[in-house]
Structure formats: structure tokens, C-alpha cells
N, C-alpha and C positions, 0 to 999 in steps of 0.2 A: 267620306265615311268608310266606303269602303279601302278605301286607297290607309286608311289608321289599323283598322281590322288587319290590314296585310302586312304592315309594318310591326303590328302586336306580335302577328302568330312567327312573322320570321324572327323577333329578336326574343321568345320563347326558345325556340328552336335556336338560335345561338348562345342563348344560356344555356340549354341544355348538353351542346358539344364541350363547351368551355367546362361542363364541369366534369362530362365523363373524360376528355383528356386530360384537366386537372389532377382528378381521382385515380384516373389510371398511372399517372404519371409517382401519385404517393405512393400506392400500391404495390408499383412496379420496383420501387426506390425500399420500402418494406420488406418486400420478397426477397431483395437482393439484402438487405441488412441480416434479412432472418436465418438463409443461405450462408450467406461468411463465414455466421456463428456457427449453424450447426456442420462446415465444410470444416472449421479450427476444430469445434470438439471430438468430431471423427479423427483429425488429423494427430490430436493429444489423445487421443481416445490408443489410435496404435502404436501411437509415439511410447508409451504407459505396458503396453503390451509386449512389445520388443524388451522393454527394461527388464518387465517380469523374465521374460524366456532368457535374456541375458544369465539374468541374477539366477535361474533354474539352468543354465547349462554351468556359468560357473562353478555352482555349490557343486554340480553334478562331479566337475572335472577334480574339486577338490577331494571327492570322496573318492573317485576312483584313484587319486594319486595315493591316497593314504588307506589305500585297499592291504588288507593282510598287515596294518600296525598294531603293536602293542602299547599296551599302557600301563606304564610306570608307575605304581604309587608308594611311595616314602611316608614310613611313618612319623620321619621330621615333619610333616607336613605340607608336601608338595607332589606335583604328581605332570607328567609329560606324556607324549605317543614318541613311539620310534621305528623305524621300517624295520622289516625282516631282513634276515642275516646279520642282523648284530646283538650285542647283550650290553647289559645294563652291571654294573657292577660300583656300588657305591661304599665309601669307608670313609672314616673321620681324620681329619685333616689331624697331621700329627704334629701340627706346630700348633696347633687353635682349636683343639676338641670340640668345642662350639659351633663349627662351622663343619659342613659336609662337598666331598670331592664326590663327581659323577664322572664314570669313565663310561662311553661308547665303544664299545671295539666290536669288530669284523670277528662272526664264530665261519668257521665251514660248514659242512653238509653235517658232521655230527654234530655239529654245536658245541665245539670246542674253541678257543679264541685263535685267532690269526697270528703267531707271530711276530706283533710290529705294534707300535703305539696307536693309542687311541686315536678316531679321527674325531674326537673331540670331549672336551672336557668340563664341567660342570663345576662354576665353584660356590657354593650356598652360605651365605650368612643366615645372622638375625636379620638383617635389614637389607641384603643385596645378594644378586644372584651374577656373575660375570662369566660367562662364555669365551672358551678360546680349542679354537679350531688347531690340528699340529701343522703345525709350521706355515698357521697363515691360510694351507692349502686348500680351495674353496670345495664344500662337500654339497651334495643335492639334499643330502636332509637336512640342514643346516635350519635353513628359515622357515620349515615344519615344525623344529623342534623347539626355539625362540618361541611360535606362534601359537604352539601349546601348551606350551611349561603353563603350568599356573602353581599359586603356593601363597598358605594361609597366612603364615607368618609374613610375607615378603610388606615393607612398606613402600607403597608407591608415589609416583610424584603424582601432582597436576599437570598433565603433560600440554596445554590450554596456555600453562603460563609461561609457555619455550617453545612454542612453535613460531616459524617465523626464518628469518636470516641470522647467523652468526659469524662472525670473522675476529682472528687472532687482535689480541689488546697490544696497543702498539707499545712498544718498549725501549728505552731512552737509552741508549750503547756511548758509554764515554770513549772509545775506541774507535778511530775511523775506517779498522777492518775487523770483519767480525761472522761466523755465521751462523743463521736461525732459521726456525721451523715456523710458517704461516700458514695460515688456511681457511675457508669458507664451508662453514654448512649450514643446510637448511633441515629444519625440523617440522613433520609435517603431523595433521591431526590423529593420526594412526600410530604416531610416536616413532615411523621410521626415519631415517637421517640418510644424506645425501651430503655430495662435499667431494672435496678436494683439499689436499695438505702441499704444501711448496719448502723445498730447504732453499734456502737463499743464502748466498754468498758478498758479502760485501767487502770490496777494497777500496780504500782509501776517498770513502762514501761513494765509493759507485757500485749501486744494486743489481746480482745478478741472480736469475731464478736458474739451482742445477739438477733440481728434480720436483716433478709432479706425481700423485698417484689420488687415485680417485678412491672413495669413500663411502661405505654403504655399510645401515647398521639399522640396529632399532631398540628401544629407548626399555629396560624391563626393572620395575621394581623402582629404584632411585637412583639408577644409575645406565646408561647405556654403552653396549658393546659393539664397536664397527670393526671392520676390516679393509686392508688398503691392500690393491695388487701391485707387482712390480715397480717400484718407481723410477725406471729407467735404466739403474745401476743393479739391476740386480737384490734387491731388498723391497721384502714384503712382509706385513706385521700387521699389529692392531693398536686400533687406537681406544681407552677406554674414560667414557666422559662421567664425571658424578658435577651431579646441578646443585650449585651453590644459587641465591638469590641475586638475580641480573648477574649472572656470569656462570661459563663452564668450564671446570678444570679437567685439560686433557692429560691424558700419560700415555706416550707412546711405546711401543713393546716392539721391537725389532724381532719377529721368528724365525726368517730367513738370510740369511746372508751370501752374497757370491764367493766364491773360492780363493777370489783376490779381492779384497774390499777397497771399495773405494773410497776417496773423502767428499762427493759429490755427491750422496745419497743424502734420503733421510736418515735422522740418526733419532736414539731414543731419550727422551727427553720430556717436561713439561710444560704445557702450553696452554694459557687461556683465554676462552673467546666469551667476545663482549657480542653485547646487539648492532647487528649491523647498520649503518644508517644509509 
């Protein structure tokens, strides 16, 4: 009897271990799940935070760049910022009274204009706006001024339905020497563009690439304006794209040339890119 009594109170006693190390063992397995979570949400918690002070030093740095701009308003309907030291000087295109010309140019300390062409020009339709820089030459206010332009009239694309890859549409040469302009760009959801143009030389079908220049732009209104540096030879210009439905038609603009030109360069011409695959 007694020897039952003793076997009771010890398998009491080992159910009771079994379940505080059971219990301890959920508990423990709990704490650490509960832990993780609130270890991740701390972790997105500053991840979240760094983004903000990102996004406040950025704004920060764009304000201070565009410190002491002015702003342009047209009563065509359009309106831009432009840094100091230069002047705004707008008149009607004298081939298409329709459309209006913006000149930038460089004043001095009186505010008089600088001797010397525009370092960039503005050309306004009803339905498109085309930017061209002189002679190509890359200016720092450039992509301030693109980033502000705005305007009532201007009609714009869906730029949603062109972003993505593009490359030249291949074209069927009955000639076995020949040469042509090809190129890649890509359009991104901010409507800038990126890319590369190639002149390619071909003799007696055999393909050679004789110049590259790389490609940076962005997309305003229904049409977009890029610029290509040096391609090698000496030639620098712009490329400007208006978006047809699944396809863009380039037109190259040659603004610089070297003193001796070469036939290896890019040359000016049309070219259109399809979706890339």
C-alpha cells in the first residue's frame, strides 16, 4: 500500500516536470517568435526612417541648388525656373508665328547679355516643347530647366506606355555595302532615357561598328529631347524622339563637327526604334 502511495506521489511529480518543461519549452519558442517580429519591426521601423532623412536631405540639396532662381512665366501659357546670371528673352518664331522661341543667355554683372549665343534654346508649339542646347555643349542648368518647364497647353504622352527597352527596327539594304545608324534605349518611369546610338559600316556584308556615343534625355510634353557626347570622331548632337504607337521616330541633329570630318562618324539622319525583345 504504501509502496502504491509512493509510486502515485512520484509519477505526480513527474507529470508535473514534464509539463513545466513542456510549457517552458512553448513559452520559450513564443518569446523568441514574438522577439523576431518586434526585432524586424524595429529593424523597418529605421530602415523607414533613414528613407525619410534621405528624401529631407535630397529635397534639401535640390533647394539649395536652385537657391537665387527665377521664374519665367509666358503668357503663352507656360512657365520655367532659371539660375542667375542669365536672361530670359522670348519672341515668335518667324517662320510659324504659332509657335514661340526661348533664348537663355549669359547677362554680366550689369545685366546686359554676353556676347555669344545662347547656351540654350527653347522651341514651343501647340503640342510640343524641343530643347537644344548650342552646339551640343553640356550645361549644368540644363536638367533643372527640362524639370521645370511646365505648360498648359503642352499635350502629353503616357509615358507608362514607352517605358521599357528599345532598339533601331532592322532594315532590309539590297546593297551589300552600306552605312547606317543603330541604337538602344531604355525609357524609364520618370520619362528619362538612356541609350547608346552606333554608325555601322557595312562592306560586302560584313558589319562594322565606327562610332558609339551615349545618350541621355527625357521625355516632355509628346515628344522627347536627348543629347549624345563625342562619338569618337569628333561629332556631337542631339537626338529628338516623337512617339508614334509601338514605335519611335528618331531624327538626329549633328551640332558639332571636327575641323576635318570624317566618314566614320555619326551622321544626321532618321531612324526608328521598335520594342526591344
Amino acid at each position: 500500500m504504501e509502496r502504491q502511495k509512493s509510486l502515485s506521489i512520484w509519477t505526480v511529480i513527474l507529470v508535473i516536470i514534464t509539463a513545466v518543461v513542456v510549457g517552458g519549452g512553448v513559452y520559450w519558442q513564443q518569446s523568441s517568435a514574438i522577439k523576431k517580429i518586434q526585432d524586424e519591426m524595429v529593424s523597418k521601423q529605421r530602415t523607414l526612417q533613414q528613407q525619410i532623412k534621405d528624401l529631407q536631405s535630397d529635397t534639401a540639396k535640390v533647394q539649395e541648388t536652385r537657391s537665387g532662381w527665377q521664374t519665367y512665366v509666358s503668357n503663352k501659357g507656360f512657365s520655367f525656373q532659371y539660375p542667375p546670371g542669365h536672361k530670359v528673352n522670348e519672341v515668335t518664331d518667324p517662320e510659324n508665328p504659332s509657335n514661340t522661341i526661348i533664348h537663355i543667355v549669359v547677362i554680366d554683372d550689369k545685366g546686359k547679355p554676353v556676347s555669344r549665343p545662347p547656351v540654350l534654346e527653347i522651341n514651343v508649339s501647340s503640342n510640343a516643347v524641343a530643347f537644344s542646347l548650342w552646339e551640343g555643349i553640356p550645361w549644368d542648368g540644363f536638367p533643372e530647366i527640362v524639370e521645370t518647364f511646365s505648360s498648359k497647353q503642352q499635350e502629353t504622352i503616357d509615358i507608362n506606355s514607352y517605358t521599357g527597352e528599345w532598339k533601331t527596327q532592322d532594315i532590309q539594304h539590297t546593297e551589300s555595302s552600306y552605312t547606317d545608324s543603330e541604337g538602344e534605349l531604355r525609357i524609364e518611369g520618370d520619362g528619362s532615357i538612356t541609350g547608346i546610338i552606333h554608325h555601322v559600316s557595312v562592306y560586302e556584308g560584313n558589319l562594322r561598328k565606327t562610332a558609339d556615343a551615349k545618350v541621355i534625355g527625357k521625355i516632355s510634353g509628346n515628344e522627347a529631347f536627348c543629347t549624345f557626347e563625342d562619338d569618337g570622331w569628333g561629332n556631337r548632337g542631339e537626338l529628338i524622339l516623337k512617339f508614334e504607337k509601338e514605335k519611335l521616330i528618331g531624327t538626329i541633329k549633328i551640332t558639332a563637327r571636327p575641323k576635318e570630318p570624317q566618314n566614320w562618324g555619326i551622321e544626321e539622319e532618321t531612324i526608328t526604334f521598335v520594342r526591344g525583345k
